[in-house]
C-alpha positions in Angstrom: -26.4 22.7 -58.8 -27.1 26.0 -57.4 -25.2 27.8 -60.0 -27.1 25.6 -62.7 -30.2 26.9 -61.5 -29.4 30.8 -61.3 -27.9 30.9 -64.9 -31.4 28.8 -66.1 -34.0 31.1 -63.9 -31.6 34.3 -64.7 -30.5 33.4 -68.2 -32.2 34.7 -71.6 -34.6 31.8 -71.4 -36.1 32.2 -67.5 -36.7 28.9 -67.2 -39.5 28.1 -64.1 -39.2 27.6 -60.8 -41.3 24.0 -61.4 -39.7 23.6 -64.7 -36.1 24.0 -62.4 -36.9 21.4 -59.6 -38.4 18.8 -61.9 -35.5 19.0 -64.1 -32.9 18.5 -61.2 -35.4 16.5 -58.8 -35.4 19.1 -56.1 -38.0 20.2 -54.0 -39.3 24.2 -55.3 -38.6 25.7 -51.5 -34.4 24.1 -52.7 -34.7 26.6 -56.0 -35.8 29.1 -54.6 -33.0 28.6 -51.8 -31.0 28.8 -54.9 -32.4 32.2 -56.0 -32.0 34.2 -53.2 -28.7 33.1 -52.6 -25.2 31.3 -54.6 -23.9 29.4 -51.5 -26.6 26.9 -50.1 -27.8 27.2 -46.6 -25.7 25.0 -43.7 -27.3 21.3 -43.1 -29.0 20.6 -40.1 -27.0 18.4 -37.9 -28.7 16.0 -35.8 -28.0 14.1 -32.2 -25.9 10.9 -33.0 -26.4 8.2 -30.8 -23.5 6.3 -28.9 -24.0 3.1 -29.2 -20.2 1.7 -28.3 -19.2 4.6 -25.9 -22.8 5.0 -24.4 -21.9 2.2 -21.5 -19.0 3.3 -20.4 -20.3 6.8 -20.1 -21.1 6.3 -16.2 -18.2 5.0 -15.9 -16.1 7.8 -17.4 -18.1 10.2 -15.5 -17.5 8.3 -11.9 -14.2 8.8 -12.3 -14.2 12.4 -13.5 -16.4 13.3 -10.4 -14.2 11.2 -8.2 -11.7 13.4 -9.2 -13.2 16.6 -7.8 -11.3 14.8 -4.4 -8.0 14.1 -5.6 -5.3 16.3 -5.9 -5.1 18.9 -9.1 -1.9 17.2 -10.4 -3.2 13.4 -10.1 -6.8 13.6 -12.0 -7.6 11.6 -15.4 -6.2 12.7 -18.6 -8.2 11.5 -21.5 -5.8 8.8 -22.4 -5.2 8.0 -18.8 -9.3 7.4 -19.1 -9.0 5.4 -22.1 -6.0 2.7 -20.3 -8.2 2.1 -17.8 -11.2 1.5 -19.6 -9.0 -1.0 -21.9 -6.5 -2.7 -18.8 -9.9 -2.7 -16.4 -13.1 -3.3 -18.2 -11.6 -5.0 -21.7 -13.6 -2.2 -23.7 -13.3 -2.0 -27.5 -13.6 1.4 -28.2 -10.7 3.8 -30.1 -8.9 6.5 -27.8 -9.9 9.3 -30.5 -13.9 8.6 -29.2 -13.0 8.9 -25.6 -10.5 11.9 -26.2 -13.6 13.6 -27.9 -15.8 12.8 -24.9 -13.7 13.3 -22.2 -12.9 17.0 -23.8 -16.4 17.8 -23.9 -17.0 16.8 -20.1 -14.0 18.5 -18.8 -15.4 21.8 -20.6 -18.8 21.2 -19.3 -16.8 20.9 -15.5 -14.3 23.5 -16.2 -11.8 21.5 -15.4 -8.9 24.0 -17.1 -6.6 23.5 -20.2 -3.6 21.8 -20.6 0.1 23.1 -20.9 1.8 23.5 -24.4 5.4 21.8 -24.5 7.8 22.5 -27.0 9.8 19.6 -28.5 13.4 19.7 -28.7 16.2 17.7 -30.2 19.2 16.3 -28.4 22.7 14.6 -29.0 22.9 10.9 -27.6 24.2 11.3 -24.1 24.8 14.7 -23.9 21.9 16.1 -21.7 19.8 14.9 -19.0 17.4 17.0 -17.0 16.2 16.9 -13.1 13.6 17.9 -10.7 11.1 17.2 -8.2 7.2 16.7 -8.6 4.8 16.6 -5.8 2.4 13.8 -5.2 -0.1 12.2 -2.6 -0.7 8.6 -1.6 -2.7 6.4 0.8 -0.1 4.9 3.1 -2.2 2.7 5.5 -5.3 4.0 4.6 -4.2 8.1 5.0 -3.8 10.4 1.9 -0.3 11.6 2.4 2.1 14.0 0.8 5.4 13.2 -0.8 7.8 14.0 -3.7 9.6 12.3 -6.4 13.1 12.9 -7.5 13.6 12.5 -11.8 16.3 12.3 -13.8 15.4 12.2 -17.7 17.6 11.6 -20.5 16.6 14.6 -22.8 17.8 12.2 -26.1 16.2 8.6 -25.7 13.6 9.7 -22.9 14.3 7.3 -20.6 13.6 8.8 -16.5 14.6 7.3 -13.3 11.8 8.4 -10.6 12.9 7.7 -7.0 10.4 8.6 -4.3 10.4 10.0 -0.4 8.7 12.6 2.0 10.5 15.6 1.5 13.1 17.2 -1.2 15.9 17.8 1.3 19.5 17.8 -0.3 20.6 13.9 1.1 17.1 13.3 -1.0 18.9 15.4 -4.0 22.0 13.5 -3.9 20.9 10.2 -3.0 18.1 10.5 -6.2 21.6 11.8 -8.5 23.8 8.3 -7.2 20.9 6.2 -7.9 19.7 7.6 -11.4 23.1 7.4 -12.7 23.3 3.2 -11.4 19.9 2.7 -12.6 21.5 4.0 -15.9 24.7 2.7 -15.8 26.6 5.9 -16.8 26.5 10.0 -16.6 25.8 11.9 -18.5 27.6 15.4 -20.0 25.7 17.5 -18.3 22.8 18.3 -16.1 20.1 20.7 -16.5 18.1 22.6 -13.0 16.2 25.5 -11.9 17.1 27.4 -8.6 16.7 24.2 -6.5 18.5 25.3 -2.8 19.5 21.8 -2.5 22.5 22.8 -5.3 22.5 26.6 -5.1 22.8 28.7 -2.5 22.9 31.8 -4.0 21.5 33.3 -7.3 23.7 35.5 -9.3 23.5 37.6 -12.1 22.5 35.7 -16.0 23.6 32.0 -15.2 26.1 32.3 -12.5 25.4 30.7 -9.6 27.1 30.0 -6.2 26.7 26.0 -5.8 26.5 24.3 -2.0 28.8 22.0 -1.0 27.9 18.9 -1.2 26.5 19.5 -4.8 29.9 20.8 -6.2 31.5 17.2 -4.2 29.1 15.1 -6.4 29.9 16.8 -9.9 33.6 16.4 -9.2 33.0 12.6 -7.9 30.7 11.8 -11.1 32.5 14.4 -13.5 29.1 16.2 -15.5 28.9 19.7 -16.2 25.5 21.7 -14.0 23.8 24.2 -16.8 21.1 26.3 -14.4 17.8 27.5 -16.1 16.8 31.8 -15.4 14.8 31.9 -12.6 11.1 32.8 -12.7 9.1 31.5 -15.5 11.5 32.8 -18.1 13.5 29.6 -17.7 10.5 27.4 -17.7 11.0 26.3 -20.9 14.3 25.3 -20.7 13.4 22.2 -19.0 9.8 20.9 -20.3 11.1 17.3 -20.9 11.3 16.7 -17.0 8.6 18.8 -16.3 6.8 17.0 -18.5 7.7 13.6 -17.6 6.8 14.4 -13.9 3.3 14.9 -15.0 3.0 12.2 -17.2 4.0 9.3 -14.9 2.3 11.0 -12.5 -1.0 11.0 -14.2 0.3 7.0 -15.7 1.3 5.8 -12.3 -0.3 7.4 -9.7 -4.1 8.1 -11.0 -5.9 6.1 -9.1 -3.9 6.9 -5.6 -1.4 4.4 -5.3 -2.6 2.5 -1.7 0.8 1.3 0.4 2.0 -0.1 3.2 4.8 1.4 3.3 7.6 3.9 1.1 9.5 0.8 0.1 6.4 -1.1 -1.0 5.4 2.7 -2.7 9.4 2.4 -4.3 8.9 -0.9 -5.8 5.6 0.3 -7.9 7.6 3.2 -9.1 10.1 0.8 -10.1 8.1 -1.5 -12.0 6.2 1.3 -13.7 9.7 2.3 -14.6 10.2 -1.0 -16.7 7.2 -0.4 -18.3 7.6 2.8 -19.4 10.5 1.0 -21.3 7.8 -0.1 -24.1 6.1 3.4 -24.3 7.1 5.4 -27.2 7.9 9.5 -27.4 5.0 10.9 -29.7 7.0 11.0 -33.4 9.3 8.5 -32.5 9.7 4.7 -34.3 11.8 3.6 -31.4 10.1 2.3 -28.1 12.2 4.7 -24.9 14.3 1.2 -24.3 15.3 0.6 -27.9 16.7 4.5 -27.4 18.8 4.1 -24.7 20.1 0.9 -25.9 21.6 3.7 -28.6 22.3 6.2 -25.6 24.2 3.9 -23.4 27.2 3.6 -24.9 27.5 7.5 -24.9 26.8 8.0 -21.3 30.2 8.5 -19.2 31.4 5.5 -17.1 30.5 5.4 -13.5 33.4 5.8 -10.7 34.6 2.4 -9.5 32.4 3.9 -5.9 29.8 5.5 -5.6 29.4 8.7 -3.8 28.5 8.2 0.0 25.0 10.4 -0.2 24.2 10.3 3.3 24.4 13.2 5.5 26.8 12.7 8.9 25.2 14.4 12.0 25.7 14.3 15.3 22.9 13.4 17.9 22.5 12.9 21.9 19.8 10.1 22.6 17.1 11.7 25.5 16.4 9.7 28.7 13.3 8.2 26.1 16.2 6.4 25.1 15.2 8.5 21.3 16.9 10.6 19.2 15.9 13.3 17.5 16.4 13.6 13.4 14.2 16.6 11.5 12.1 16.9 14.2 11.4 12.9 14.1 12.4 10.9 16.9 13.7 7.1 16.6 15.2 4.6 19.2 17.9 3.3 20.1 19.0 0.3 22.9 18.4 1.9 26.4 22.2 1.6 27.1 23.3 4.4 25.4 21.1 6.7 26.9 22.4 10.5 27.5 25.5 9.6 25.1 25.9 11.0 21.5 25.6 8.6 18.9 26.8 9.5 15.1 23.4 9.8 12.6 24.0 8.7 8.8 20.9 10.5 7.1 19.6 8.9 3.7 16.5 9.8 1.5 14.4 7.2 3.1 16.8 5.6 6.1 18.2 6.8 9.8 21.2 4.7 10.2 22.2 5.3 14.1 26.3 4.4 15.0 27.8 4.3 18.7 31.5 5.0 16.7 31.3 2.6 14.5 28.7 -0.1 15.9 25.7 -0.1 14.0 22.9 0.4 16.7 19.7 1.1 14.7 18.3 1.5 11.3 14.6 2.7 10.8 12.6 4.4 8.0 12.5 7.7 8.2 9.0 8.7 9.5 6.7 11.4 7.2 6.1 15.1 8.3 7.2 16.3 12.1 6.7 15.2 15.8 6.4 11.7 14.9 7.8 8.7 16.9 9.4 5.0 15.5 10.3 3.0 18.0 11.0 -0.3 18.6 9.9 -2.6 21.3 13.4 -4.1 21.9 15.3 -1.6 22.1 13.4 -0.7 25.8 13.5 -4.6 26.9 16.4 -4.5 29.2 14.3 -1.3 31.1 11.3 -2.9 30.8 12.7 -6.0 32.6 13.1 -4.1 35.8 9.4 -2.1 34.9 7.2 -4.7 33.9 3.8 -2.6 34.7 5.2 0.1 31.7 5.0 -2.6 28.8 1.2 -2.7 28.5 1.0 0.9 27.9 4.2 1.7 25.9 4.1 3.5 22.8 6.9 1.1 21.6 4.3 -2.0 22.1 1.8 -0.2 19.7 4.1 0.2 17.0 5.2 -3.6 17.3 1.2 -4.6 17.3 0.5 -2.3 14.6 3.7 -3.5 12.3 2.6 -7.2 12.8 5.8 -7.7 15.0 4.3 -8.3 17.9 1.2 -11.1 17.0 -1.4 -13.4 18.1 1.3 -15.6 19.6 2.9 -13.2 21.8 -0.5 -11.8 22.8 -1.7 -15.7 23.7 1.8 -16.4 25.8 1.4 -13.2 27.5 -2.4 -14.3 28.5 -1.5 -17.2 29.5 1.8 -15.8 31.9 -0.4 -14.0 33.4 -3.1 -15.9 34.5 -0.4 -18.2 35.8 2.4 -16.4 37.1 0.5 -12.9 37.7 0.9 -9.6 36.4 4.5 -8.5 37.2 6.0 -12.5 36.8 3.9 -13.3 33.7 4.9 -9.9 32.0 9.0 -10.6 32.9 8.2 -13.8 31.0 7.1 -12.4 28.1 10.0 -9.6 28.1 12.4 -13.3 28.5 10.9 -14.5 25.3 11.0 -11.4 23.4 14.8 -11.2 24.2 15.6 -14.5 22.3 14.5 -13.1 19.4 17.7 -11.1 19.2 19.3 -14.7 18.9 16.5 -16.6 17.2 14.4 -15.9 14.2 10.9 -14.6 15.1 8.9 -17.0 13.8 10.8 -20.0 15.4 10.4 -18.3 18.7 6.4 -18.4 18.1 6.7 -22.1 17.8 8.4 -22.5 21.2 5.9 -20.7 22.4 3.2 -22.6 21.0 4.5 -25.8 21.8 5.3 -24.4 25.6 2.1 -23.4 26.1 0.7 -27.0 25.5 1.9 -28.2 28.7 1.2 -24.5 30.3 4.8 -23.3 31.0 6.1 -20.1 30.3 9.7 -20.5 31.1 11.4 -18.4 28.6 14.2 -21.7 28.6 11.3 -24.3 27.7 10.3 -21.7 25.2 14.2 -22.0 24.1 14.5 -25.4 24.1 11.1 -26.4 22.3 11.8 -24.0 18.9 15.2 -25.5 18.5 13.6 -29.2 18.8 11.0 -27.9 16.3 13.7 -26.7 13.8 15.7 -30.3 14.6 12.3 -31.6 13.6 12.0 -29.8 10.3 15.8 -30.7 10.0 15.2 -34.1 10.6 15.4 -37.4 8.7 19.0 -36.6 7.0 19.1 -39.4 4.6 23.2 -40.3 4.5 24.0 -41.4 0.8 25.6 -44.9 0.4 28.8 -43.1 -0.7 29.2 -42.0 2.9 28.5 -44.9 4.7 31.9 -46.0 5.3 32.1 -43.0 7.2 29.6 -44.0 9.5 31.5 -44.9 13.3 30.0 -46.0 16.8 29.3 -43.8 19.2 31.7 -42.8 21.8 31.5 -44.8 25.1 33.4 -43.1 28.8 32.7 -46.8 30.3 36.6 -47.4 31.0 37.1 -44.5 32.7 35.2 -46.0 35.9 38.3 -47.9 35.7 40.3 -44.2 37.0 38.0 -44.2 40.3 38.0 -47.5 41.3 34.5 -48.6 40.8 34.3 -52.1 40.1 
């Protein structure tokens, strides 16, 4: 229309401004717009409401400020922001509305941009990838630090995420054992950067001077080890596991995971690993499981056994009756005091062996200087010093682990009014020693059912949970098939006949 115009005003005719915008229906200040210049002057854009994404807005912005308090690695990603809005609040809104808004409030926080990765193509079976990624979680309520082992299948995109405190080498080669059962199969070869858990020294190019242990697990499992150039030069050589660390990180882990415990932390990752199963690898038709249903078959076969990952120490247990692991102490029975015991270290586990008698096994504890210990492992001590119970660090664990519970408190109460302090605590120590022989909870029913005729005799205690479990037991309905089986019971009657008694 503009053009229109300037050949008509310009033209041999010189046909009027007016004459001009009645004849295209224009306002005159639109002609003369047209006059003074061929391309026509930008449209004025005006504030669009928000109608479907306005509600949510405080919503996206609590969590964004919430944020500010996590750790860098674990904050929302725009599509971690629009799961949650769907899985949590049932919001119908696209992702490509929140992605816009979520952009535009991370600029306005300065939140920093996001890595680019560069895809890559790979032959079924042929490659996987490892490394470990950092993370926090609230284990009973306290943010704590730990790190997660991955193994990815660069071809189908399938990862195996195994979690624990630290990224020592029994962590390293426990995670390898365990990725290649969770797959079923090796693959041809592995790629790492400079981890010390495999190398212990770097050499010129690609040469490298393995450890160990790490050249005793390639021969056991049979894959080739292809190392990455140190520094960020080799970067890129693994962005499919660096960039599967982040992503389950941000999928899993955003909120902080709140735990118990690293087992209960273990079965999340698990189950987010199933689900990750349906997810699909931008460009791809295939969901990650349908792909490694293709991948499988190319993996190498597993070794008939699996390759013992622990790490075999040596340890002398302290007259705290503890021994001491990575600067972590754990417990054993009081009667191998002063003598050293053989230490099996796994990721998660302290296994502790008298030759080869299994004496303890406990969780390995987070960070330094910390204790586990268990109460019955001091019982046989604390049976000749009663008056240490009530303050022993071995009780508090047991209280704060549930293990010691309203029942025992109760029966200790009541010993105690009864029998006094030193008599009603040995009482106590009695019953807790039949729970080597007895299953806990059964033992907290003899004690309950002792303490309704106010005894605490460890042997009442004894003989009440086994008549509770008779009870529970108890009718055994004999089928009619069995009933010629049925005999009188025995009688000793004629042997009075052997004394004489008439």
């Amino acid at each position: 229309m503009f053009e229109e115009i300037r050949k008509a005003h310009f033209g041999p005719d010189e046909v009027s401004i007016r004459a001009l915008a009645e004849k295209y229906g224009v306002h005159r200040r639109t002609v003369r717009q047209a006059l003074v210049s061929a391309v026509p002057p930008p449209r004025a854009s005006t504030e669009r409401t928000s109608p479907v994404l306005g509600r949510w807005i405080p919503v996206i912005d609590g969590w964004l400020e919430a944020d500010k308090s996590a750790p860098k690695k674990q904050r929302h990603t725009a599509r971690r922001v629009f799961q949650r809005l769907v899985e949590e609040h049932d919001a119908e809104i696209s992702e490509s509305t929140v992605r816009r808004y979520v952009a535009e409030a991370k600029r306005n926080r300065a939140f920093g941009v996001a890595q680019v990765m560069v895809p890559q193509s790979h032959p079924l079976g042929e490659e996987a990838e490892v490394d470990f990624g950092q993370f926090s979680f609230m284990l009973e309520g306290v943010m704590v630090e730990a790190w997660m082992f991955v193994m990815r299948l660069s071809a189908s995109g399938r990862a195996f995420h195994f979690v624990s405190y630290n990224q020592a080498q029994e962590v390293f080669i426990e995670g390898h054992v365990r990725a290649f059962e969770h797959f079923a199969g090796v693959p041809t070869r592995v790629r790492y950067d400079n981890l010390k858990t495999a190398v212990v020294r770097v050499l010129k190019g690609r040469s490298r001077i393995e450890s160990e242990r790490f050249t005793q697990l390639r021969s056991h499992y049979l894959f080739d080890a292809f190392f990455c150039l140190p520094g960020v030069e080799g970067a890129h050589e693994k962005g499919g596991v660096e960039g599967e660390i982040g992503r389950f990180r941000r999928r899993h882990f955003v909120p902080l995971p709140s735990v118990a415990s690293l087992v209960e932390l273990q079965a999340l990752v698990r189950e987010g690993d199933e689900r990750d199963d349906q997810r699909h690898v931008e460009g791809r038709r295939l969901s990650v499981g349908e792909h490694f249903v293709l991948e499988a078959p190319h993996l190498r076969a597993l070794p008939l056994e699996p390759f013992a990952s622990e790490l075999v120490l040596r340890a002398r247990v302290d007259t705290k009756s503890r021994v001491c692991v990575r600067q972590n102490f754990y417990s054993v029975p009081v009667t191998v005091m002063g003598r050293k015991v053989t230490v099996r270290l796994g990721a998660n586990t302290v296994a502790l062996y008298d030759d080869a008698h299994l004496l303890a096994t406990h969780d390995r504890a987070p960070g330094k200087g910390r204790e586990v210990l268990v109460l019955d492992h001091y019982l046989e001590t604390l049976t000749h010093k009663p008056g240490a119970l009530s303050g022993a660090t071995a009780l508090a664990s047991a209280r704060a682990t549930g293990r010691f519970g309203n029942a025992h408190e109760e029966f200790w109460a009541g010993a105690r009014r009864h029998l006094g302090d030193g008599a009603g605590t040995r009482a106590l120590i009695d019953v807790l020693l039949l729970e080597r022989t007895m299953s806990a909870s059964l033992v907290a029913e003899g004690m309950a059912r002792a303490r309704q005729f106010h005894s605490y005799d460890a042997a009442i205690v004894a003989i009440e949970a086994r008549r509770s479990l008779d009870e529970v037991l108890r009718p055994v309905v004999v089928p009619d098939s069995l009933a010629h089986f049925d005999r009188a019971l025995p009688s000793i009657a004629h042997y009075d006949s052997l004394t004489g008694a008439q």
